[in-house]
TIMI-2910 file (N, C-alpha, C, CB; in pm, 1 decimal, decimal comma, always signed):
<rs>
+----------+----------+----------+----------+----------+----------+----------+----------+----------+----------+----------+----------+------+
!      n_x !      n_y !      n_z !     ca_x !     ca_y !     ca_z !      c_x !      c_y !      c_z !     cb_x !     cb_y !     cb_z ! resn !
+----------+----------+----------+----------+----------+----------+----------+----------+----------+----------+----------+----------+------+
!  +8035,5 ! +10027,8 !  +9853,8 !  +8141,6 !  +9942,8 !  +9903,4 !  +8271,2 ! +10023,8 !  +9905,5 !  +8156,3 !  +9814,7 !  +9816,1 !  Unk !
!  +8362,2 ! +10056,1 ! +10025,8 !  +8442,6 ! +10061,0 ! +10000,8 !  +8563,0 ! +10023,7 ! +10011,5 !  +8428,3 ! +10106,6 ! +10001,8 !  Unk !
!  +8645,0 ! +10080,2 !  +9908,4 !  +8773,6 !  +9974,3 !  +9847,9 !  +8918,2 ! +10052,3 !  +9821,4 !  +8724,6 !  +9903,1 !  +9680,1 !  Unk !
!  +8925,3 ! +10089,4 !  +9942,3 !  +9093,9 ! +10144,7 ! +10014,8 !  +9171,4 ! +10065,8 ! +10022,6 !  +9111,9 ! +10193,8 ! +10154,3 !  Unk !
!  +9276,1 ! +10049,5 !  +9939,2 !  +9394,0 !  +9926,4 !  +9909,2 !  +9475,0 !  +9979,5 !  +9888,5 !  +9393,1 !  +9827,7 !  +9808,7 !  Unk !
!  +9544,3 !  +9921,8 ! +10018,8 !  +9751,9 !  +9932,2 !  +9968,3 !  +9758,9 !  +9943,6 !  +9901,8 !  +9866,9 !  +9853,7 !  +9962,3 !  Unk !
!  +9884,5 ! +10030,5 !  +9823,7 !  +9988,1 !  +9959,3 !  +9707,8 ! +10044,7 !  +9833,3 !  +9730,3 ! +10110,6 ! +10038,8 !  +9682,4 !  Unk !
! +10033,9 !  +9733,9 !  +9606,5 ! +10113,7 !  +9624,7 !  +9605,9 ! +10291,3 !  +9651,7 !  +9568,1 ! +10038,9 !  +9531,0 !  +9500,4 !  Unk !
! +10325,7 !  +9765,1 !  +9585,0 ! +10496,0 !  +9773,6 !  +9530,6 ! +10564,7 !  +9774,1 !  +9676,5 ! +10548,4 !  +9944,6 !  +9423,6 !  Unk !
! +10681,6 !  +9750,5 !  +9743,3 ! +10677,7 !  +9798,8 !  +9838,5 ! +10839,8 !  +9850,9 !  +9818,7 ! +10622,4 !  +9708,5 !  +9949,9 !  Unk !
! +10865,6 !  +9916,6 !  +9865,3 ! +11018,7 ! +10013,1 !  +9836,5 ! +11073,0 !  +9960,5 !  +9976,0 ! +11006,8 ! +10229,9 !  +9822,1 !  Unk !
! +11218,8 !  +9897,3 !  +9905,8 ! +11277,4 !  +9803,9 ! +10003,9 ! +11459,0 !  +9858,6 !  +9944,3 ! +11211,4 !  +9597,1 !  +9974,4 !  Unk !
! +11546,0 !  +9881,5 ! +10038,5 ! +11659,0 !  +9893,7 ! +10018,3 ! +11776,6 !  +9763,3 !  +9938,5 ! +11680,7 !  +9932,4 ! +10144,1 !  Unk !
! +11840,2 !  +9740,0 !  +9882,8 ! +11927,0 !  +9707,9 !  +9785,8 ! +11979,8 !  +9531,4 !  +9903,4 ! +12069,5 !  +9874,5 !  +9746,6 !  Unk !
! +12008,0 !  +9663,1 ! +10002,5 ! +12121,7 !  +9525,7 ! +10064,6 ! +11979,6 !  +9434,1 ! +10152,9 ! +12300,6 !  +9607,2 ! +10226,6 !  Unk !
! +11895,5 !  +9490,7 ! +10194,4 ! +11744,5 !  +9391,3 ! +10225,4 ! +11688,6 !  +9304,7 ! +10118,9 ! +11611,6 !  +9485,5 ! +10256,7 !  Unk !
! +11667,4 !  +9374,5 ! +10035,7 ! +11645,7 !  +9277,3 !  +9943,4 ! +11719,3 !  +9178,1 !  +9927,7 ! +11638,2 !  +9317,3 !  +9845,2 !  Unk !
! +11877,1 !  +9156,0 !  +9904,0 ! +11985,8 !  +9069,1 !  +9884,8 ! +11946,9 !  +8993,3 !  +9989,3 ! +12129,9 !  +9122,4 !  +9885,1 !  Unk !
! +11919,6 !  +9027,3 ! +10131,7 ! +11914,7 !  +8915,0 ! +10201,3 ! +11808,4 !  +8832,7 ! +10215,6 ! +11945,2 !  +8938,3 ! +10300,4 !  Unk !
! +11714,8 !  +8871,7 ! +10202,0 ! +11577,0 !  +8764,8 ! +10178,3 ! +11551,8 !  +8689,7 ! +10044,3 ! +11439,3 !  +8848,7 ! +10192,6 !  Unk !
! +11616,0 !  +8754,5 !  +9943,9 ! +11661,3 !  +8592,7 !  +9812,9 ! +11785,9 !  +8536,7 !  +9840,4 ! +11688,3 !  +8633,5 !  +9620,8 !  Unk !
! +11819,8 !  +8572,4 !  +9929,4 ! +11975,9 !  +8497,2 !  +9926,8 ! +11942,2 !  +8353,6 !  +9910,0 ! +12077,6 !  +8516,3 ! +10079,9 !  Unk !
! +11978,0 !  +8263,0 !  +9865,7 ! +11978,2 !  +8127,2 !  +9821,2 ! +11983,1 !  +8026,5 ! +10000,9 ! +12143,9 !  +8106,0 !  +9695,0 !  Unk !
! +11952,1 !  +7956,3 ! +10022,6 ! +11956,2 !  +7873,9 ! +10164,4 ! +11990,8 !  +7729,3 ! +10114,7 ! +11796,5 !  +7875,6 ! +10258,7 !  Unk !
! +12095,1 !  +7658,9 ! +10177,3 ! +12129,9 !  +7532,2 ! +10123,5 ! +12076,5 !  +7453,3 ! +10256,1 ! +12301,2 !  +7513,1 ! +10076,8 !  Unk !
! +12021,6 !  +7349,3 ! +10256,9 ! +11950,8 !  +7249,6 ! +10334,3 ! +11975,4 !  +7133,7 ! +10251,8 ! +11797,1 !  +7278,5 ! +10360,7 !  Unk !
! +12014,4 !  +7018,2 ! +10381,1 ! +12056,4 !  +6874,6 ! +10353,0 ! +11918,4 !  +6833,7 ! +10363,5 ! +12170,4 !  +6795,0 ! +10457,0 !  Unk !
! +11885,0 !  +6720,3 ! +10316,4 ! +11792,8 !  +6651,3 ! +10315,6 ! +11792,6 !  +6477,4 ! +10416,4 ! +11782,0 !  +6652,0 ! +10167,4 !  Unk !
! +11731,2 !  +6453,6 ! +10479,4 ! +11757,1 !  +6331,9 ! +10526,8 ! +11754,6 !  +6220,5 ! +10408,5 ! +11658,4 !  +6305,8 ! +10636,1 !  Unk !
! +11823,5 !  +6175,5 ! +10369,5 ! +11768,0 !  +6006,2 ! +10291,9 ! +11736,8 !  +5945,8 ! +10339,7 ! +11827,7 !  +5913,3 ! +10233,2 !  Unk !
! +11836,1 !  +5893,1 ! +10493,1 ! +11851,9 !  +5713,6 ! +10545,2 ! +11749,1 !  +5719,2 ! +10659,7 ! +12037,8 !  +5650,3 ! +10619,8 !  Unk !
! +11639,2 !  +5815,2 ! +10639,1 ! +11525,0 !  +5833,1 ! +10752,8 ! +11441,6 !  +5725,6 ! +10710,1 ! +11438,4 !  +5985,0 ! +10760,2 !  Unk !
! +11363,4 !  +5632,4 ! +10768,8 ! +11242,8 !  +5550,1 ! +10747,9 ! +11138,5 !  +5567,0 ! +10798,5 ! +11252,8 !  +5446,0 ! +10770,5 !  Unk !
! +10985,4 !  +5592,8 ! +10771,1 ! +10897,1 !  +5650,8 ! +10810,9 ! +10857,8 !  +5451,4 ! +10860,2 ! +10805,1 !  +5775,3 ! +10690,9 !  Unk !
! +10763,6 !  +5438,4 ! +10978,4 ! +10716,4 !  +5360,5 ! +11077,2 ! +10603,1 !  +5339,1 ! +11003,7 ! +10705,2 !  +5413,3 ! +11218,7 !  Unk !
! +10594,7 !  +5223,7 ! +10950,6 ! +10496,5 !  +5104,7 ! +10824,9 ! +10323,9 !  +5110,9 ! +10948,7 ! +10615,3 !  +4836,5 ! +10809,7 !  Unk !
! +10264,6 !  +5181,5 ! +10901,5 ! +10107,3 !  +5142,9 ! +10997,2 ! +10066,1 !  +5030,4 ! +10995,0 !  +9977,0 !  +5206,9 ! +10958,9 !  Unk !
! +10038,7 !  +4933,0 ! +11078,2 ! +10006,3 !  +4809,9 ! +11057,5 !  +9847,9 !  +4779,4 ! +11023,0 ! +10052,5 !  +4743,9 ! +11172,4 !  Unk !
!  +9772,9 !  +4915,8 ! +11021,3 !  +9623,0 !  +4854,7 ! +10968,9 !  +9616,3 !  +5012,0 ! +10888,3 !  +9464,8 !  +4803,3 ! +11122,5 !  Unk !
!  +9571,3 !  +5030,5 ! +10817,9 !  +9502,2 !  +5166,1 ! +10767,5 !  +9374,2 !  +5207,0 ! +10832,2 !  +9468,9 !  +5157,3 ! +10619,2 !  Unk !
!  +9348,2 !  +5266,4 ! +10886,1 !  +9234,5 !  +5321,7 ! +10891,0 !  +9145,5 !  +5375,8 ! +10768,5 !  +9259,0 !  +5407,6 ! +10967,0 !  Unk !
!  +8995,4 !  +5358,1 ! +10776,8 !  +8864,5 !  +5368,2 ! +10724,4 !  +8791,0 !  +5421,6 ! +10806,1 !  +8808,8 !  +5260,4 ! +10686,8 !  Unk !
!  +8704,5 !  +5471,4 ! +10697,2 !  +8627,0 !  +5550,5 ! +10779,7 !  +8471,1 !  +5519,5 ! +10701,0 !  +8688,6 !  +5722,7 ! +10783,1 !  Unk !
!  +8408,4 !  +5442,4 ! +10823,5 !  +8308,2 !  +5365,8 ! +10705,4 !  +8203,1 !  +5416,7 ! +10831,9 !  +8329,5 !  +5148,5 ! +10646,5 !  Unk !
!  +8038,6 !  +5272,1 ! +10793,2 !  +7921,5 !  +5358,2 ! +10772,6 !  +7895,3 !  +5378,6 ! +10903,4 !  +7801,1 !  +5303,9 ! +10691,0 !  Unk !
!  +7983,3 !  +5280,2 ! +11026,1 !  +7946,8 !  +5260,4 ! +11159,4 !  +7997,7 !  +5376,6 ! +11194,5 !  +7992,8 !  +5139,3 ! +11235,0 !  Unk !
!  +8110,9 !  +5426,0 ! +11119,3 !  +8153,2 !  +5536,8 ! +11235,0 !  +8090,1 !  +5670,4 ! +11271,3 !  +8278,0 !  +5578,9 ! +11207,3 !  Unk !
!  +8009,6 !  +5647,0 ! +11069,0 !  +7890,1 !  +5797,4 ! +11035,5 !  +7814,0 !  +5774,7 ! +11167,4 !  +7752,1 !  +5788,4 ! +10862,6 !  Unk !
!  +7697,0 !  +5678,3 ! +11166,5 !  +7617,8 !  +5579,2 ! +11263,3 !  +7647,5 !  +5703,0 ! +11380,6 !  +7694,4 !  +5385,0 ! +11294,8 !  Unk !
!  +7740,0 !  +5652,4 ! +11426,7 !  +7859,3 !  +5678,7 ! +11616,7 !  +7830,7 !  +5815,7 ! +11621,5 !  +8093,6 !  +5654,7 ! +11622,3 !  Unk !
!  +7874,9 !  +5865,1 ! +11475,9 !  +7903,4 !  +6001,7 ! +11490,3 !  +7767,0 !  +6084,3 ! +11513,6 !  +7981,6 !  +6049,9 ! +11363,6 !  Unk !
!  +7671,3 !  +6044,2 ! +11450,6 !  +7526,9 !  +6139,5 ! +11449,6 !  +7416,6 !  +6085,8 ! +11582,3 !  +7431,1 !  +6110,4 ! +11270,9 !  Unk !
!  +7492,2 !  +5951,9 ! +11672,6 !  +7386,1 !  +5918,0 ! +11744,3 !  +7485,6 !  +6011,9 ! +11902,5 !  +7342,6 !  +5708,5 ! +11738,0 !  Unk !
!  +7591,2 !  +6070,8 ! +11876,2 !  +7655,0 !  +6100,8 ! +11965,3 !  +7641,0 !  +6253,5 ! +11943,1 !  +7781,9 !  +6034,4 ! +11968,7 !  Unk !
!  +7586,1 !  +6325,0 ! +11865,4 !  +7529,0 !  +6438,3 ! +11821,8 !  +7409,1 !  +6461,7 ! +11857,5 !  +7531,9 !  +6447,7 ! +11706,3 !  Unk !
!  +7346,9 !  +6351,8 ! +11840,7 !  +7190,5 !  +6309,9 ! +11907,7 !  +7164,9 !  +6342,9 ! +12077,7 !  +7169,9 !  +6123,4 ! +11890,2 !  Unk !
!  +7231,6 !  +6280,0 ! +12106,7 !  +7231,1 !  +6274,1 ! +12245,1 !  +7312,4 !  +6437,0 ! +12340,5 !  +7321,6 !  +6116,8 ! +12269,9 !  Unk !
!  +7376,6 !  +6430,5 ! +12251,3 !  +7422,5 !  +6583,4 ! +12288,0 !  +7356,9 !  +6741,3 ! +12309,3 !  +7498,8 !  +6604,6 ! +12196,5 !  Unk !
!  +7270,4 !  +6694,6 ! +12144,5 !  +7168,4 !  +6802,4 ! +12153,5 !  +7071,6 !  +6765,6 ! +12274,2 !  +7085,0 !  +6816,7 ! +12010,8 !  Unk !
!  +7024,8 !  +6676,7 ! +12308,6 !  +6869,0 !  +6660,9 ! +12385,8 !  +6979,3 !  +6725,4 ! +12535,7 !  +6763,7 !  +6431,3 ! +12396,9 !  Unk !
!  +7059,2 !  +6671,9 ! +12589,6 !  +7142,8 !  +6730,2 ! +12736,8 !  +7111,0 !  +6900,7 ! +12720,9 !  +7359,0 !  +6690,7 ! +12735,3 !  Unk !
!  +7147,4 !  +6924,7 ! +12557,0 !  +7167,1 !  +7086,1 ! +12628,7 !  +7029,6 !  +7132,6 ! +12612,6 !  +7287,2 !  +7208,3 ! +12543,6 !  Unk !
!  +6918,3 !  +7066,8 ! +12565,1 !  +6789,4 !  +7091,1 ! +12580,4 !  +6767,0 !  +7068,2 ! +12680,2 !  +6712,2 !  +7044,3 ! +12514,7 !  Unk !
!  +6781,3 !  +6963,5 ! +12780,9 !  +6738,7 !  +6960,2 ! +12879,1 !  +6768,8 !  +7076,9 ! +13022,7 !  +6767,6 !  +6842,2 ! +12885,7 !  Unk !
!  +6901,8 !  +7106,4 ! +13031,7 !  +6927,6 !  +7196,3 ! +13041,9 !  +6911,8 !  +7351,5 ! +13066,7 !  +6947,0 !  +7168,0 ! +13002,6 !  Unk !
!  +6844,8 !  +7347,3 ! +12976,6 !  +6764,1 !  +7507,5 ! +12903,2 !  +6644,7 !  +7534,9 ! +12948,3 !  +6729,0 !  +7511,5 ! +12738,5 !  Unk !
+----------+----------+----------+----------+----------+----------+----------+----------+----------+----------+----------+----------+------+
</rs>
């Protein structure tokens, strides 16, 4: 196996460095309201059902196909 790896140090100048920790101030929204879903979604046994008879039918087309 082989196992040629970078160095993890990387040699970076004084004033670069300063600028990528420089501190970033960002407002935050408060008075935003996220839009109430009126049903939740589930994910129950009909949809498994849907899902594997629509898999079903998919495979036999590209068999037929072939």
């Amino acid at each position: 196996m082989n196992s040629n790896v970078m160095p993890s140090i990387v040699q970076m100048e004084s004033d670069v460095l300063r600028k990528l920790v420089a501190e970033v101030r960002e407002t935050v929204a408060t008075d935003f309201k996220m839009a109430q879903a009126s049903r939740t979604t589930r994910f129950g046994v009909v949809d498994l059902w849907n899902i594997q008879r629509k898999m079903k039918s998919a495979s036999r087309l590209s068999k037929r196909t072939i």
